[in-house]
C-alpha positions in Angstrom: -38.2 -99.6 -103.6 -37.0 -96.3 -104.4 -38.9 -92.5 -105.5 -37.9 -89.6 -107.5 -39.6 -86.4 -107.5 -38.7 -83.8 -110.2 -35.8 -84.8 -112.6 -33.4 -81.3 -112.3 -30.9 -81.3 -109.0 -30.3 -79.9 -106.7 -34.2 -79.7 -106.3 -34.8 -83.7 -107.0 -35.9 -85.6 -103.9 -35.1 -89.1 -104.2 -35.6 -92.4 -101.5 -34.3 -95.0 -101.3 -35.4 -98.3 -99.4 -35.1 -102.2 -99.0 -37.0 -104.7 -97.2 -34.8 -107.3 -98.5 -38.0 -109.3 -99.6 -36.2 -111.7 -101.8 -34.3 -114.8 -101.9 -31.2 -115.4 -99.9 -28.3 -113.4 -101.2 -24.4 -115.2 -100.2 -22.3 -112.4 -101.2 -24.2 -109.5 -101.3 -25.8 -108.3 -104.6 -26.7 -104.2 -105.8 -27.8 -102.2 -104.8 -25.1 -103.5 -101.3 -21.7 -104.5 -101.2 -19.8 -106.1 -98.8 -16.5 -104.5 -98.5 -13.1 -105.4 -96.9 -13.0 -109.4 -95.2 -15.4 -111.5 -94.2 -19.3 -111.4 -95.2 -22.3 -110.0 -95.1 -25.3 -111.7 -96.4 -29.3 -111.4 -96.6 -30.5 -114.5 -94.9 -33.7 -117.2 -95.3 -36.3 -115.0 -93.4 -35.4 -111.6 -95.3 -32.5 -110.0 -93.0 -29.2 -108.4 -94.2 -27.3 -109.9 -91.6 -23.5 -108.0 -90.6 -21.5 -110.7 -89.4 -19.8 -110.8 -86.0 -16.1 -109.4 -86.5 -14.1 -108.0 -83.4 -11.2 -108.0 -84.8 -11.5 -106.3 -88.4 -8.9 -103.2 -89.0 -10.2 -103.5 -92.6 -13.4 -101.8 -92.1 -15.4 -104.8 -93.2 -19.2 -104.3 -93.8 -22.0 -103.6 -96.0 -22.3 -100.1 -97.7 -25.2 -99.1 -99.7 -25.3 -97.7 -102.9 -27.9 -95.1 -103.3 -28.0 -92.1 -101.3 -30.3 -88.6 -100.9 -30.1 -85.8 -103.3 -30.5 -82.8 -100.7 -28.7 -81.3 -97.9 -31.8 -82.0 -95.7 -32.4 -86.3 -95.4 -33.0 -88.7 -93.3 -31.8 -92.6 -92.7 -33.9 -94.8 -90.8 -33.5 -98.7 -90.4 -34.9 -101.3 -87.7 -32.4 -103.9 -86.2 -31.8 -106.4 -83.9 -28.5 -106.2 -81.7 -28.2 -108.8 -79.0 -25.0 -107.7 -77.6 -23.8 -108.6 -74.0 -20.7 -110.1 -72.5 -17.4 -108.5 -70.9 -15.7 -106.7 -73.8 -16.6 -103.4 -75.0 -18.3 -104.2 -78.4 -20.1 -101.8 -80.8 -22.0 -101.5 -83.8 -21.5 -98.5 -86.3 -24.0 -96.8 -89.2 -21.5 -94.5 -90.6 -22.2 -92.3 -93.2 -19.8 -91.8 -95.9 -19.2 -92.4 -100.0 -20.8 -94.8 -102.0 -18.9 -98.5 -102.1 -18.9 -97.4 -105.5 -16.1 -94.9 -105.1 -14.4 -95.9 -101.8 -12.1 -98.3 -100.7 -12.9 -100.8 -98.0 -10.1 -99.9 -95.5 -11.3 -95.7 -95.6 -14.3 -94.6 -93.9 -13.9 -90.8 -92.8 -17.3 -90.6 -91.6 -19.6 -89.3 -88.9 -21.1 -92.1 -87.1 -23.9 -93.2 -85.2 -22.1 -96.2 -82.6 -24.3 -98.3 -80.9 -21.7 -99.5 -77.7 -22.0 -101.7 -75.3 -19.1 -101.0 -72.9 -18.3 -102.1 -69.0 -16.9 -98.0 -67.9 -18.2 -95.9 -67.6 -21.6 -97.0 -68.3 -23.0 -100.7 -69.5 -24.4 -99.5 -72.9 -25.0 -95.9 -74.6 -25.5 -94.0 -78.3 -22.8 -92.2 -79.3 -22.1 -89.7 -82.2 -18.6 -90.0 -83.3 -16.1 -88.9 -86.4 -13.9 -91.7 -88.2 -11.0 -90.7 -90.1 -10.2 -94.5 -91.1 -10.7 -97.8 -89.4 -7.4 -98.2 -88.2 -8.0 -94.9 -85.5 -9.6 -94.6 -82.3 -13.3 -94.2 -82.8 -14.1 -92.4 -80.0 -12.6 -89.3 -81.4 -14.6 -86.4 -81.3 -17.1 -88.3 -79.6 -20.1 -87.5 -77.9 -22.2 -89.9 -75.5 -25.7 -90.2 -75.1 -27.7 -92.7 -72.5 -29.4 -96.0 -74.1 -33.0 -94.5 -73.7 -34.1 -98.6 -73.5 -31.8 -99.6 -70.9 -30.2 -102.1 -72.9 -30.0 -103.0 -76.8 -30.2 -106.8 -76.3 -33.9 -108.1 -75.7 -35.3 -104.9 -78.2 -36.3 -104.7 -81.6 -34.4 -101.3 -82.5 -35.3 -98.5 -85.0 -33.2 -95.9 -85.6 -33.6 -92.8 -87.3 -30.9 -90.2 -88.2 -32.0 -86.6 -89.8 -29.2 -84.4 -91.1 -29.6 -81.0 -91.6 -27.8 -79.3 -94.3 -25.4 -81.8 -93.9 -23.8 -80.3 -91.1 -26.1 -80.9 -88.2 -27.5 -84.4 -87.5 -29.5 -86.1 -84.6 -30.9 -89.4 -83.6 -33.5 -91.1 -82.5 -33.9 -94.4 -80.6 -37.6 -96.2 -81.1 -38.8 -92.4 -81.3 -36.9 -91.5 -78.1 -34.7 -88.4 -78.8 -31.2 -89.2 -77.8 -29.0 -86.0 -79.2 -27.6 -84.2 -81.6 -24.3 -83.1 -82.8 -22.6 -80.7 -85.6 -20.5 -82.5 -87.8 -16.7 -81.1 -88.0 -15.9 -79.2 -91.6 -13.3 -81.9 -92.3 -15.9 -84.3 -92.3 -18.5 -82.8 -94.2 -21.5 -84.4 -96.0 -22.7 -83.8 -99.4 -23.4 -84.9 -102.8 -21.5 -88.3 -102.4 -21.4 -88.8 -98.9 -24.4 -89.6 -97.9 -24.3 -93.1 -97.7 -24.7 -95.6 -95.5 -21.9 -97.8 -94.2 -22.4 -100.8 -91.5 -20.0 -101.5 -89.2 -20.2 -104.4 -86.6 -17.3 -104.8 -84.2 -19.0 -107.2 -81.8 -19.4 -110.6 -80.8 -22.7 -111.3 -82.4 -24.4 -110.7 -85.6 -27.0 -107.7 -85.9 -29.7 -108.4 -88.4 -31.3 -105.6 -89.9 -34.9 -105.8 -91.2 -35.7 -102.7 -93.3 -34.1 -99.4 -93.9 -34.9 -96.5 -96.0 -32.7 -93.2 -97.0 -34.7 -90.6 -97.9 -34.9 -86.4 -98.7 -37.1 -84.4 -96.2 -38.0 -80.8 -96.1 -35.9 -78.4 -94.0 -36.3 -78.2 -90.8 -35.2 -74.3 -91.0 -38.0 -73.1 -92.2 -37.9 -69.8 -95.2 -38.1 -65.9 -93.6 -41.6 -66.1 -95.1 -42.8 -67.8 -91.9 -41.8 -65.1 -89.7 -43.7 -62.5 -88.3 -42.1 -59.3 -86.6 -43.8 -58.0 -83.4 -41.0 -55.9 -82.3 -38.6 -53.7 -83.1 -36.0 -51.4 -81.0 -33.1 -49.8 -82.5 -32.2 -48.3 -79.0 -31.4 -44.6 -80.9 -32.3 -42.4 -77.9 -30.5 -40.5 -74.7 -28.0 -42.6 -72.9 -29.1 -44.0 -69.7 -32.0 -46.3 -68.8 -33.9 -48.0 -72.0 -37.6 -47.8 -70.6 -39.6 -48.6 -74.1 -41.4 -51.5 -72.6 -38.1 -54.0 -71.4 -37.8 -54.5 -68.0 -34.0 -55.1 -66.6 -32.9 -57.2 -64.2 -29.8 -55.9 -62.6 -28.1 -52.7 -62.5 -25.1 -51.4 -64.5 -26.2 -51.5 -67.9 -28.4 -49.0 -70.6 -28.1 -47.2 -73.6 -25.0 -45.9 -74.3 -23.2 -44.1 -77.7 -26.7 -43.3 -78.5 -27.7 -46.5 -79.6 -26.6 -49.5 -77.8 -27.7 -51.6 -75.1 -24.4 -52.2 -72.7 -22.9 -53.1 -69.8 -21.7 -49.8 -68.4 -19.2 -51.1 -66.0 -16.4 -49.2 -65.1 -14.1 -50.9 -62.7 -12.3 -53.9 -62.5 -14.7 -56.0 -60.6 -16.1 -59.8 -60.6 -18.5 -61.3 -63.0 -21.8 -59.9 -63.8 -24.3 -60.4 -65.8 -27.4 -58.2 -66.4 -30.9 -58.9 -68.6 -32.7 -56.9 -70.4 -36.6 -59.0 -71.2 -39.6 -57.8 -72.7 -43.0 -59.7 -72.6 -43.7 -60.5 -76.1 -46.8 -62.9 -76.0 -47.5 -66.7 -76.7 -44.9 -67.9 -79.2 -46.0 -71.0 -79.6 -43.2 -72.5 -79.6 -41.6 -70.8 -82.2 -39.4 -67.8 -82.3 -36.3 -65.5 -83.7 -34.5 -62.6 -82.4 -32.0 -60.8 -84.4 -29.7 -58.3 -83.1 -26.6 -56.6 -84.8 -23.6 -56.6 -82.6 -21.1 -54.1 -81.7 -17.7 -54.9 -80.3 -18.1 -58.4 -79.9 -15.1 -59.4 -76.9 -13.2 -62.1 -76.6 -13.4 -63.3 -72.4 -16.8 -61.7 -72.3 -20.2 -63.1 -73.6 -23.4 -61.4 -74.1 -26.8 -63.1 -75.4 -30.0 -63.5 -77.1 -32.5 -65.0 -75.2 -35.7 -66.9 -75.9 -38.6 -68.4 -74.3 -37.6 -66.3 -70.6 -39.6 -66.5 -68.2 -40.4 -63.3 -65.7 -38.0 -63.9 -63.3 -35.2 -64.4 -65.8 -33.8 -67.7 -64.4 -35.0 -70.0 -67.5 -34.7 -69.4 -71.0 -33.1 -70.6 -74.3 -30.1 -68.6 -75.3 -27.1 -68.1 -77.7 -24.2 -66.8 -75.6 -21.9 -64.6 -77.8 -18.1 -64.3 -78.0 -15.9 -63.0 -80.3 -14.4 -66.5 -81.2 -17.1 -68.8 -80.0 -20.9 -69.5 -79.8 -22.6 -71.4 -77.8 -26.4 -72.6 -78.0 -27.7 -73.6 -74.5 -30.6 -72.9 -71.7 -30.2 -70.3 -68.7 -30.2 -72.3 -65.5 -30.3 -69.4 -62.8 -31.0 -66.2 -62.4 -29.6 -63.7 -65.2 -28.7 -61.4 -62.9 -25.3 -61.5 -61.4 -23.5 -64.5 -62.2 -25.8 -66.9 -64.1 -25.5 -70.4 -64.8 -25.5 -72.6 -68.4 -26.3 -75.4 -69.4 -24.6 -75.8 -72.8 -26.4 -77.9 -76.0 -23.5 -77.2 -78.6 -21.1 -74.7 -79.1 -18.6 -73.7 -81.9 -15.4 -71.7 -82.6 -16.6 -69.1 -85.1 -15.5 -65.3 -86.2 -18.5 -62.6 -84.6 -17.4 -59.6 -86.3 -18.4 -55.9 -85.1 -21.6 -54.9 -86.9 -22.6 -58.9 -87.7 -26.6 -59.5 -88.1 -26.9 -62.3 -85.7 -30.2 -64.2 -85.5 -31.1 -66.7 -82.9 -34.3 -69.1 -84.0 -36.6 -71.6 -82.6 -38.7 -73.4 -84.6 -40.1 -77.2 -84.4 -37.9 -78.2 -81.3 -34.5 -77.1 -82.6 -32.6 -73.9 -81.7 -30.0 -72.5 -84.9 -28.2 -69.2 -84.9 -26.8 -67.5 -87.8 -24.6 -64.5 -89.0 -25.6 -62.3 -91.3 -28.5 -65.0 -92.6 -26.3 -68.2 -92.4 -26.5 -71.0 -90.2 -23.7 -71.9 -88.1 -25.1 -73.4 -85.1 -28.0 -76.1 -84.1 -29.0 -77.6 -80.9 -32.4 -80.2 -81.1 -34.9 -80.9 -78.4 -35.0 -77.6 -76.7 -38.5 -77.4 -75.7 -38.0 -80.5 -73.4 -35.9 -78.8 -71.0 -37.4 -75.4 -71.4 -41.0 -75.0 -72.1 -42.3 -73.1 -74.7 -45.0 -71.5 -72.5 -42.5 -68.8 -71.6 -43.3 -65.6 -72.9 -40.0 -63.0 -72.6 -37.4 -62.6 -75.0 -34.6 -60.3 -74.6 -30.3 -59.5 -74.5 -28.4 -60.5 -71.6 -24.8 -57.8 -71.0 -22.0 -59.4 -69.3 -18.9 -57.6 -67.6 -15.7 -59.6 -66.6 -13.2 -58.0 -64.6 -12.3 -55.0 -66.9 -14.0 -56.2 -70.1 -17.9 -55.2 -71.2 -19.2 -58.3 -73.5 -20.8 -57.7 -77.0 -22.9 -54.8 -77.2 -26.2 -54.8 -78.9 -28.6 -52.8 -81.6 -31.1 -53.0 -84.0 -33.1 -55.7 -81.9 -36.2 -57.1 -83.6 -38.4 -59.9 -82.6 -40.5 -62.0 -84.5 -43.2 -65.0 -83.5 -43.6 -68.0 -86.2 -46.8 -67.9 -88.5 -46.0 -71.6 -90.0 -45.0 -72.6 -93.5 
């Protein structure tokens, strides 16, 4: 079953899926192919079964043909996986050319691995990056608990949105597991979005249904935003007053224009906050600052969703060379803690527009109006009944972090 909406791309939404709701198939027929050894095969009750094959450096497994048309899609499939036994096993959807254009022993894919393993613990989800199915796929790899417990004994659904095909996260029977950006080197786009199943365990998996569809964005257009604030901090040196409320000492207006640190000395690490009450976001919100002499050992930040005391928010923590999206875990002032979500090595250059959004449980920041960075499920670790917003200054030992003007803040209207 498949749909097409408009006929021009890149604007055509297409999906694709298959309930395998015909006769038994021994090889595989379009719109899968079974590539490298062995078999796959749809069985007597309407399964594509992917054989058991632990030992297959070939890559073996089914690949679909068809594939989204957008940077925004989705890939969603139910499965059974009775894994168990003593030998780390696992079972990949990798996402990567068609069959009709790759050979079976290349895969260069991100991947979503199902693993059963003995250490460190029995089973987990993991997002990983495969250059080829001869290397390690564990590389690049990050971990994320089995929300069920176990795979075996469970009827599974998964479901994988990627956004702008550079951001994807999963789902486990509608339990969020994580996210994770996916490295430049192994990009997505037109012709590599395509699934590819790989089992390297001792059982079969038998997958019922899947479907490979186009979705709206989840960054929504400017149009949704609505400003409610606005400081450009052009006034005397010294304290800011205007309506913000700091927490912690050493910092202000300085040049005329910028919220700073204005420590002098070399002294320890501290941090200072600078919050304003801004309302009920409702879960949604943006603040964009431009930043002056962004520093390399020092970080500054937007912040989101603060509460009063400025010891929980969402924030973007600012280097010259790296971002990081992640929640405040202590108090701002002095030396706060992190919790990081994702980070990235990018260029912050002096005078950058940098925007930090939350909208519909995901986090993004951008330079100068493009995306670089996502983190998902933010809202579950820090609520969106927190009404502050506001900059965070940071001085270690003699270095001030990014400085900060032309701060405006905006609430979400909807699409």
């Amino acid at each position: 079953m498949s749909f097409l909406i408009r006929r021009n791309l890149p604007k055509a939404w297409a999906g694709w899926a298959d309930d395998f709701a015909r006769p038994p198939e021994n090889p595989l027929q379009h719109p899968w192919k079974h590539l490298g050894g062995g078999e796959s095969y749809i069985n007597d009750i309407e399964e594509l079964v992917v054989t058991e094959q632990t030992v297959n450096p070939d890559g073996r497994g089914p690949s679909f043909e068809w594939m989204p048309f957008t940077p925004n899609w989705g890939f969603e499939m139910e499965f059974w996986y009775p894994v168990g036994g003593l030998d780390n096993q696992n079972f990949m959807v990798a996402f990567t050319n068609t069959w009709v254009n790759v050979e079976s022993t290349y895969l260069h894919a991100p991947a979503v691995v199902f693993r059963h393993n003995l250490f460190p613990a029995p089973e987990g989800v993991w997002y990983t990056e495969v250059e080829s199915m001869f290397s390690d796929i564990m590389t690049r790899a990050r971990q994320f608990d089995n929300p069920l417990g176990s795979f075996n004994g469970h009827t599974l659904t998964l479901r994988v949105w990627v956004e702008n095909d550079e951001y994807m996260r999963i789902w486990l029977n509608n339990f969020y597991v994580g996210s994770s950006m996916v490295s430049p080197s192994y990009a997505l786009g037109p012709g590599r979005r395509c699934v590819r199943l790989v089992n390297r365990s001792y059982c079969n998996v038998w997958i019922r249904w899947v479907n490979s569809y186009d979705r709206p964005p989840t960054v929504p257009p400017l149009s949704v935003w609505s400003s409610i604030f606005y400081d450009d901090f052009n006034r005397a040196n010294g304290a800011v007053g205007n309506g913000w409320t700091q927490l912690g000492t050493d910092a202000g207006i300085v040049e005329s224009g910028r919220y700073s640190h204005t420590g002098t000395t070399t002294e320890g690490d501290t941090s200072v906050g600078l919050i304003r009450n801004v309302g009920n976001l409702d879960g949604r919100a943006r603040i964009e600052a431009v930043v002056r002499n962004p520093a390399a050992t020092a970080d500054g930040s937007l912040m989101l969703f603060c509460n009063a005391a400025g010891d929980q928010a969402l924030v973007a923590n600012i280097f010259a060379g790296h971002i990081y999206l992640g929640r405040l875990t202590s108090s701002v002032n002095g030396a706060p803690s992190f919790f990081d979500f994702q980070d990235i090595g990018v260029t912050v250059n002096d005078g950058d527009k940098l925007a930090f959004t939350v909208y519909s449980e995901i986090s993004w920041l951008e330079i100068n109006g493009t995306p670089v960075l996502y983190a998902g499920n933010v809202h579950n670790v820090v609520p969106p009944s927190n009404t502050y917003a506001g900059l965070r200054v940071r001085r270690n030992g003699s270095t001030n972090s990014v400085q900060f003007d032309d701060v405006r803040i905006y609430s979400g209207v909807g699409v």
